[in-house]
N, C-alpha and C positions, 0 to 999 in steps of 0.2 A: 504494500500500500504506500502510495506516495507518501513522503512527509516523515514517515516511521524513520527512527536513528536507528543508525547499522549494531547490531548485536554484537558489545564489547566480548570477545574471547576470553574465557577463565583462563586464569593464571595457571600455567603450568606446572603439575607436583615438584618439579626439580626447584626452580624458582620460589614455589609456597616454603617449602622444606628449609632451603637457602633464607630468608627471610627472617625463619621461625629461629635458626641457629645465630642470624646475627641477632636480634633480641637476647636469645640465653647470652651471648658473647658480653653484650651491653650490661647487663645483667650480674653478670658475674665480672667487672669492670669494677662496682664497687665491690665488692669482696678482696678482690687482688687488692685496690689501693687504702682499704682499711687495715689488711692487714701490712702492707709497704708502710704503710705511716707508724707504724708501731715500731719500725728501727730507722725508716729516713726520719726527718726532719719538713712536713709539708713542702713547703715550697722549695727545697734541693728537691725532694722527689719528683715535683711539678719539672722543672730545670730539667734532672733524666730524661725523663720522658718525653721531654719534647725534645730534647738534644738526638734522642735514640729515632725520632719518629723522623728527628731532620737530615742523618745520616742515610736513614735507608730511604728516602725521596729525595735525594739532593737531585739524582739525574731528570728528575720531572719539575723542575723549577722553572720557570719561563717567563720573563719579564712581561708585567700587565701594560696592557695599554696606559698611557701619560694619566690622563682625565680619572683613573683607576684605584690610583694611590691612595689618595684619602679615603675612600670608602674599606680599600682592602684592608688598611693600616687600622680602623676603626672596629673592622668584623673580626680581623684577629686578635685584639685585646679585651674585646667583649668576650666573642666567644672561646676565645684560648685564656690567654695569659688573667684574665680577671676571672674567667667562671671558674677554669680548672684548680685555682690558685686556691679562692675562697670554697670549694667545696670537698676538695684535701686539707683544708686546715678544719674544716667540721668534722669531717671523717677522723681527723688525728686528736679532738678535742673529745668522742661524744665514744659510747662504748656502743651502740646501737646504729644499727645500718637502718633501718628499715625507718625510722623517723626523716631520716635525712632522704632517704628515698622517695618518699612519697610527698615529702616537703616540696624536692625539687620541681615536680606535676605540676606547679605553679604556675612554672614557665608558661603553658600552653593559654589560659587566660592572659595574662602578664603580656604575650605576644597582641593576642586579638585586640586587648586595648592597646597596644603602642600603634597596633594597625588606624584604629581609627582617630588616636591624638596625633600620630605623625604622617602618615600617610593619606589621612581623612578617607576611610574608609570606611561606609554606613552597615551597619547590624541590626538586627531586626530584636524585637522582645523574646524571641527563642533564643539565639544566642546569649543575649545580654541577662538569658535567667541561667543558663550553662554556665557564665561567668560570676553570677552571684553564689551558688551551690559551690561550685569550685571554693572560691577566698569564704564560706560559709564553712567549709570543710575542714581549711586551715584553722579557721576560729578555734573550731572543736576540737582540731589535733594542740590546738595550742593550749589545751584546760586540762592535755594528759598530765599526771606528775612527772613522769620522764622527761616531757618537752619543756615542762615549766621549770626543771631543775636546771637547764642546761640551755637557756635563753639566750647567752649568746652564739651559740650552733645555729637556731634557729635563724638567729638577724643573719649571719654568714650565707645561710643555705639559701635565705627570701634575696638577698641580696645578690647570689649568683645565678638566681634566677631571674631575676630584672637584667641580669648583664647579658643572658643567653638570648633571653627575648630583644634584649635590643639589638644581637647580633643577629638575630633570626630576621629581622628587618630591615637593617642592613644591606643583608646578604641578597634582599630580592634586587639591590640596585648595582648589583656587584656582576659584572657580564667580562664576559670571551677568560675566563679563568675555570680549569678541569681540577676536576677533584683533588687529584693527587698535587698537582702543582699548588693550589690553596690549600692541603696539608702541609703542603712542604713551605709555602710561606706563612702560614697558621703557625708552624714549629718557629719558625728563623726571627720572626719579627713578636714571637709570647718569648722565646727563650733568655732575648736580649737584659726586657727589665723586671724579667724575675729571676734572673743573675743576678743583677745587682742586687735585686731584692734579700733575694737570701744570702748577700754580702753582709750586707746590713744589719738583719735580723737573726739571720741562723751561722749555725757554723760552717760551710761547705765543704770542710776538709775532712769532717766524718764519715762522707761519703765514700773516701777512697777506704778509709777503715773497714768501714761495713763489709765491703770485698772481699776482705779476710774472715772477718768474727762472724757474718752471715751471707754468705754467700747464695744460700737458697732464695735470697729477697730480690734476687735479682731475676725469679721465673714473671714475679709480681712487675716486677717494671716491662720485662718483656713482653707478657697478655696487654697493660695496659694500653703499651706503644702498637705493639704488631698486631695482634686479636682484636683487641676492641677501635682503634681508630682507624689504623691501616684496611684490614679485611674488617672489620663494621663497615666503617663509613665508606669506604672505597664499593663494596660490597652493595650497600645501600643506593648510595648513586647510581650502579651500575643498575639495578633494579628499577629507579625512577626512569630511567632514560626508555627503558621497555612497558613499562605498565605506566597506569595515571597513579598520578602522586595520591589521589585520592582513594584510591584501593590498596597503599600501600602503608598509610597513615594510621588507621585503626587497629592495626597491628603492633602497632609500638606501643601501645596500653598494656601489652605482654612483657615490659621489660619491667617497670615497675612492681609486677606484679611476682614475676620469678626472683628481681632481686630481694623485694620481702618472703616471700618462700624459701632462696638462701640465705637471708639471713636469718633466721628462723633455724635450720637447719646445719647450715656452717658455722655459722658464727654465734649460734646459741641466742638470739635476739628471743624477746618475750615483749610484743608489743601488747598494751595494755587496750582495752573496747575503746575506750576514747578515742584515743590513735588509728585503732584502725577501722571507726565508724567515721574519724575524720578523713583519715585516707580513704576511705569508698566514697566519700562524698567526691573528693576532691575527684576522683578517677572518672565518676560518672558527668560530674560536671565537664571534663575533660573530652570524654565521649559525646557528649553530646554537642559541645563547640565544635568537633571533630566532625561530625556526621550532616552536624548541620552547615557546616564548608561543604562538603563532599556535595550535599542536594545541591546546592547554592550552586557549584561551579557545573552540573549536570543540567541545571536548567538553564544555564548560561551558553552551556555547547548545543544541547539538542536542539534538531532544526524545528522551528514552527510548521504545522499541518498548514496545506494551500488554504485558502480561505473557501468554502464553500460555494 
């Protein structure tokens, strides 16, 4: 029948499978670096890790068009050097993953408002009730005794979540730059001042010690770098470029979801009903921001029926 949109093709099991493992990969991101903060020093371990991720993508580096610079320079210290910075140093402060985990969901609200303060971009009262359920969630997880004992993790974690969202925005004005090359400048351009940083503040010459006295903390820097950013995000993109972003989105509600599952299980976490009647709030609010993009840009592609 005229008019009818062409029947999007289901994603293929290799591809669904691929997906589901970078989620666990994500997932178990914060595990490795909860338990790396327990002999690095936060931000030296941030430092590693983007050193290690900038080594093995140096040969993908490739100078951004002129006009490029301030934007790239801006998405990489939101989304690198400021968010990974501040949510290792929560992780190195809090004995509990799964707070921090599900604190982080924020971002996802936190973004859709910067959409429409900076970008002016209009939302409808569905949406805008998904964003109130969402920060309604945090409320609740913020009345747990866990979150309440250890309020500055909290400020940390809400605060690198406004830096992710800001880089998540950013990023849509950020063109002719591939994934691996914005890792690789991600790494080069966070690494620089949070060197200094933990010139400043930490010791960095423990670092080489560790090499010696624990040498197994070094599998945790290597997931961090290789597993979760490299094959994550490399992985992911590569994903997006084949399916619509919008069938790949809902999916990532699963990583939050496994990392409270291992933290629970690896790391012995015991998140209390507040926590995590706040964290489903927050999730579902998050879903449904999610879902309600997804319609939105679906009735924006399909074509209209001829008129009668």
């Amino acid at each position: 029948m005229a008019g009818r949109p062409a029947r999007i093709p289901p994603m293929p099991l290799s591809h669904l499978l691929f997906l589901l493992f970078i989620c666990l990969l994500w997932a178990g991101n914060f595990i490795a670096a909860a338990w790396a903060v327990r002999f690095f020093e936060p931000v030296s371990f941030t430092v590693v890790r983007f050193a290690l991720v900038l080594l093995l993508l140096l040969p993908f580096l490739r100078l951004p068009a002129r006009d490029q610079w301030k934007t790239l320079l801006a998405c990489c210290w939101t989304m690198g050097a400021i968010h990974f910075a501040l949510v290792f140093l929560a992780l190195g402060r809090s004995e509990d993953v799964s707070s921090i985990v599900l604190l982080m969901q924020v971002y996802v609200p936190l973004s859709t408002l910067m959409a429409v303060l900076v970008l002016g971009e209009r939302i409808g009262w569905r949406t805008t009730s998904g964003i109130l359920i969402a920060f309604g969630g945090v409320l609740v997880m913020g009345l747990d005794p866990l979150v309440l004992s250890q309020l500055d993790v909290m400020a940390l974690v809400l605060v690198s979540a406004l830096s992710l969202a800001t880089g998540t925005i950013l990023m849509r004005r950020l063109q002719g730059i591939g994934v691996f090359s914005f890792q690789a400048w991600n790494a080069l351009l966070s690494v620089i001042p949070l060197m200094l940083l933990a010139i400043w503040l930490e010791t960095p010459s423990s670092v080489v010690d560790l090499s010696h006295e624990h040498p197994e903390v070094w599998l945790a820097v290597g997931y961090s770098a290789v597993a979760s950013s490299i094959i994550g995000h490399g992985g992911f993109y590569w994903l997006i470029q084949r399916h619509e972003v919008n069938r790949i989105t809902p999916f990532l509600l699963l990583v939050p979801i496994l990392a409270v599952l291992l933290g629970i299980l690896v790391w012995g976490d015991r998140p209390g009903p507040r926590l995590l009647t706040g964290g489903a709030l927050v999730l579902i609010g998050v879903l449904w921001i999610t879902l309600r993009s997804r319609w939105r840009r679906r009735v924006r592609t399909e074509p209209r029926p001829p008129a009668a």
